[in-house]
N, C-alpha and C positions, 0 to 999 in steps of 0.2 A: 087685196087678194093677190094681184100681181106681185108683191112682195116676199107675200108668205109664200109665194109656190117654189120660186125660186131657191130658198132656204132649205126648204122641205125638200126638193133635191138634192141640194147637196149633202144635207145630212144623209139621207139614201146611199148616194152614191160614196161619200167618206166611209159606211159603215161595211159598203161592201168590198172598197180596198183595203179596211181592216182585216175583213173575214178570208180576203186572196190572202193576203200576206202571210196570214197566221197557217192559213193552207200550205204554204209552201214553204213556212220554217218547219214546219212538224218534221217532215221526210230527213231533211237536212240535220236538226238536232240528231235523227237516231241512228242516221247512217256515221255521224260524227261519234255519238257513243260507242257504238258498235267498232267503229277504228280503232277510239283509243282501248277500249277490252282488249280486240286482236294483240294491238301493242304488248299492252302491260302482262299479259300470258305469255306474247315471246319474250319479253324481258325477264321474267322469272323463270323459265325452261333454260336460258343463257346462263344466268346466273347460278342456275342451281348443277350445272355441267363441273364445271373447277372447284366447287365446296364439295362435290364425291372425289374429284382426285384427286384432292388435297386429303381427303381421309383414306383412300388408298393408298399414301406415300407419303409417310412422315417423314418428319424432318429429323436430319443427320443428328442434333441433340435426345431427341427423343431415342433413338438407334442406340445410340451411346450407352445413354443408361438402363436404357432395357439388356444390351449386353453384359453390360458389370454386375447387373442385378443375378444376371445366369448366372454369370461368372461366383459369385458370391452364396449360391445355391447350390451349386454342386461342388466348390470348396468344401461347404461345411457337411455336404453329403458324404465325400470322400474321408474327412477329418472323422465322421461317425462309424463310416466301415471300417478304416482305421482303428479306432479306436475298440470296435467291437471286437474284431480279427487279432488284437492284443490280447483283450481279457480272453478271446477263446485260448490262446497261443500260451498265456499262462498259466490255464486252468487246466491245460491238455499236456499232454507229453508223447513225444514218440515211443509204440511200444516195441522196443525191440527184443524181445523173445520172440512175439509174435511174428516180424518182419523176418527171425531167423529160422522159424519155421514154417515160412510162405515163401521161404526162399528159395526151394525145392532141394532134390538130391544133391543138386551140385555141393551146398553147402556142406555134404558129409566128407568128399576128401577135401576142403578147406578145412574143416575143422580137424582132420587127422593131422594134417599137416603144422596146424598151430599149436598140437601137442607136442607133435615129432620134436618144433622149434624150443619150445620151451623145456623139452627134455633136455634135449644136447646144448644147448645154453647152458640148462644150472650145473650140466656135468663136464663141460669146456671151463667152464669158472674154475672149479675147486678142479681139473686134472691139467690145467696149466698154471698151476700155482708154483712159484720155485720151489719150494719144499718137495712137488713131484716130478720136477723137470734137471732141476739143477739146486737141488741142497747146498746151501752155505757150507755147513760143515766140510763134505764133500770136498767142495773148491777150497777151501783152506788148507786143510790135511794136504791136499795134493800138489797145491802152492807150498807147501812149508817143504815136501818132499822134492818139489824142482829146483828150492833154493840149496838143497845142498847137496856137500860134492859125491855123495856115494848114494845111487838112488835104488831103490830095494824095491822090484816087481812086485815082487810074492805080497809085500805090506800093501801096496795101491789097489795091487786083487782083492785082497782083503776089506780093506777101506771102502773100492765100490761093491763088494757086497756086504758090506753094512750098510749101506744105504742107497738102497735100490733108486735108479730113477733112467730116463732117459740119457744122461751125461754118462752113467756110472757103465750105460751096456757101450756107448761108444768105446772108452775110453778100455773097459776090457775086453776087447775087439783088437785095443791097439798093443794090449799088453802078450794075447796069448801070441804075436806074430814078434817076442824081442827077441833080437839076433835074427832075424832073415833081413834083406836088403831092403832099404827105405823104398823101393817103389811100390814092393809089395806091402809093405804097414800102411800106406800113404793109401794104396787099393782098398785095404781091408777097411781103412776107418772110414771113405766116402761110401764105403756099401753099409756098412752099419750105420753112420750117418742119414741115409738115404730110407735105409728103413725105417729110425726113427721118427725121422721128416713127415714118413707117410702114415704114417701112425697117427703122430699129432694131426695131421690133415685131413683124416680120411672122414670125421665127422663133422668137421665145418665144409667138406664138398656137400655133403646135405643139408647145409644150409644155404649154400649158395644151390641148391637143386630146388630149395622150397621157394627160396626170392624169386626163382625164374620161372616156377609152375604156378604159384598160387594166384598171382595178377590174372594169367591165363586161362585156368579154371575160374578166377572171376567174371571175365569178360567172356568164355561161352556160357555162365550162367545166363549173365543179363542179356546176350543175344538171345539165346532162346526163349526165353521171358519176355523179350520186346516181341517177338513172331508167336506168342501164345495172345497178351495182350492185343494186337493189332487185329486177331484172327478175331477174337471176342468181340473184337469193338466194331468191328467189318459185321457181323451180325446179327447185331443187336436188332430187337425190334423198333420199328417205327415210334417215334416220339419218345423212346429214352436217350440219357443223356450221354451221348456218347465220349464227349469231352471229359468228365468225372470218371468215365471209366478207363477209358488214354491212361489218363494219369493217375491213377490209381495202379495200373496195369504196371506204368513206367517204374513209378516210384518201390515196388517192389521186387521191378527185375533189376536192377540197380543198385541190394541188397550185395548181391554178391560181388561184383565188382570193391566195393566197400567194404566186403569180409575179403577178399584177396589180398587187396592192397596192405588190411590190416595185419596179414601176415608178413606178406612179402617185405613191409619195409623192416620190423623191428627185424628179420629174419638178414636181412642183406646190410645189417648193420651189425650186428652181432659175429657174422662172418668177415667183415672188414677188420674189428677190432681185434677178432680171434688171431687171424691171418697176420698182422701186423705182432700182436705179442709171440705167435710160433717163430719170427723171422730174428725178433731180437732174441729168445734164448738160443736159436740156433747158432748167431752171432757169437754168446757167451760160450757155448760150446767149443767151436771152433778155438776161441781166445785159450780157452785154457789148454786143448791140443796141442796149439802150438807152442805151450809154456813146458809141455812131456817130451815135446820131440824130441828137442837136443841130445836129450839123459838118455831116451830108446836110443839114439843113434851111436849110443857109447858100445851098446852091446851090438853089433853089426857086425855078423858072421863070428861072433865068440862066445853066445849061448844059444842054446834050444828048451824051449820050457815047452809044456803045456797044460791043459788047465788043472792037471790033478797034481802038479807039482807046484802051480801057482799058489793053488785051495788050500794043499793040505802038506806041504812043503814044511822045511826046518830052513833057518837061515845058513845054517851050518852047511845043508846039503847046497843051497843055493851058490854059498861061496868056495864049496870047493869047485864046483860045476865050472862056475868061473874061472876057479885059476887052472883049471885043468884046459879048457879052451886061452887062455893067455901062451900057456908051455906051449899046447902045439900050434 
């Protein structure tokens, strides 16, 4: 009996240090769970911090190609409107009647003026033609008459009115003054000279009057056009497009400037050339003046003619006239 009590104790007492023990892992197990949860949830809040901004701020390769990729889209964007703004560009044309009748009044003395030019153009052409300025025949006959020794007024009167021309009135200018003294022949031919000069000239100063107005009348067109435009475009109501109307506005008043110029230049070109051919026949003029003189200066203070004795004269009368002025 004494044996077994003892036993029986301790088994007792082993089962109740069992039972502490397990008592007092319990708490311990869950308080240890319960840590590491805490843990591993702040471990994932950490980590999940730098994988958002890493996806808010890509990397510089990534940048790159998403750049060239724009880049590459609105090339070919551009190449389309290009391409569009061709075919329209071919299919269209500028209407210009219409632009010359949006052009406003201004455009009416421009275009009087691009007539005026074209008139006195075709008719500077054909009346500075040698044939009406200085006749070949003309300058021959009167060459063959300086070359020799006995020179016969009355025939050169004759000769220039056969053949009418600018040369022909100088030169009988120079004839009705033979026998008065070289200063006054030398007078009489720069005034008839002078007024031929002005003659030939007086229609190409209207051309040089259109070169210098019509740019002018261009540019107060399109100024006023640009202050009608601007006023329109000033406005306009809310939400239309004001920029299409600008230039719409512009590109009309700019018309004239464009019709100016197109006169003024052919117009200040055609007076350059004119100006330049008046100077050389003047030149031939002069040459053959001076090829008469000598022969007038034979008769100096030893005849007197004038033009009904020049016209319509006998040579007979001519030469007695002359040797009647030799005797005395």
């Amino acid at each position: 009996m004494t044996s077994t009590l003892p036993i029986a104790c301790q088994q007792r007492n082993a089962a109740a240090g069992i039972s502490k023990t397990t008592n007092i892992r319990l708490p311990v197990t869950w308080l240890a769970g319960t840590v590491i949860g805490c843990a591993a949830c702040l471990l994932l809040v950490g980590t999940s911090r730098p994988i958002y901004g890493q996806q808010e701020q890509p990397s510089p390769g990534d940048a790159q190609a998403e750049e060239s990729l724009n880049e590459q889209t609105s090339a070919e964007r551009l190449s389309e409107t290009a391409s569009q703004s061709s075919d329209d560009g071919s299919s269209s044309s500028i209407p210009f009647l219409g632009l010359i009748v949006k052009g406003g009044w201004l455009m009416l003395p421009i275009g009087v003026m691009s007539v005026i030019v074209v008139m006195i153009g075709i008719e500077r052409m054909l009346g500075l033609r040698t044939t009406r300025v200085l006749p070949q025949a003309l300058v021959d006959g009167l060459g063959e008459m300086a070359n020799r020794d006995t020179f016969d007024p009355r025939l050169a009167y004759r000769l220039c009115q056969k053949y009418p021309s600018a040369a022909a009135t100088v030169i009988r200018a120079m004839l009705l003054k033979v026998g008065r003294p070289l200063s006054e022949v030398e007078h009489s031919v720069a005034e008839a000279s002078q007024v031929e000069a002005d003659r030939l000239y007086t229609k190409v100063r209207t051309l040089n009057l259109a070169a210098a107005i019509s740019p002018l009348l261009g540019l107060l067109g399109t100024v006023w056009g640009m202050i009608q435009s601007f006023f329109v475009t000033a406005n306009l109501p809310l939400g239309s497009n004001k920029g299409q109307a600008l230039a719409e506005g512009i590109y009309v008043a700019l018309v004239t400037t464009f019709a100016g110029l197109a006169v003024a230049i052919p117009a200040a070109v055609l007076a350059h050339l004119f100006e330049g051919r008046i100077l050389y026949l003047i030149r031939e003029i002069e040459q053959l003046l001076g090829s008469l003189l000598p022969q007038i200066e034979k008769y100096e203070g030893k005849l007197r003619v004038d033009q009904q004795s020049l016209a319509h004269g006998h040579d007979a009368n001519l030469s007695h006239q002359h040797a009647e002025s030799k005797a005395s």
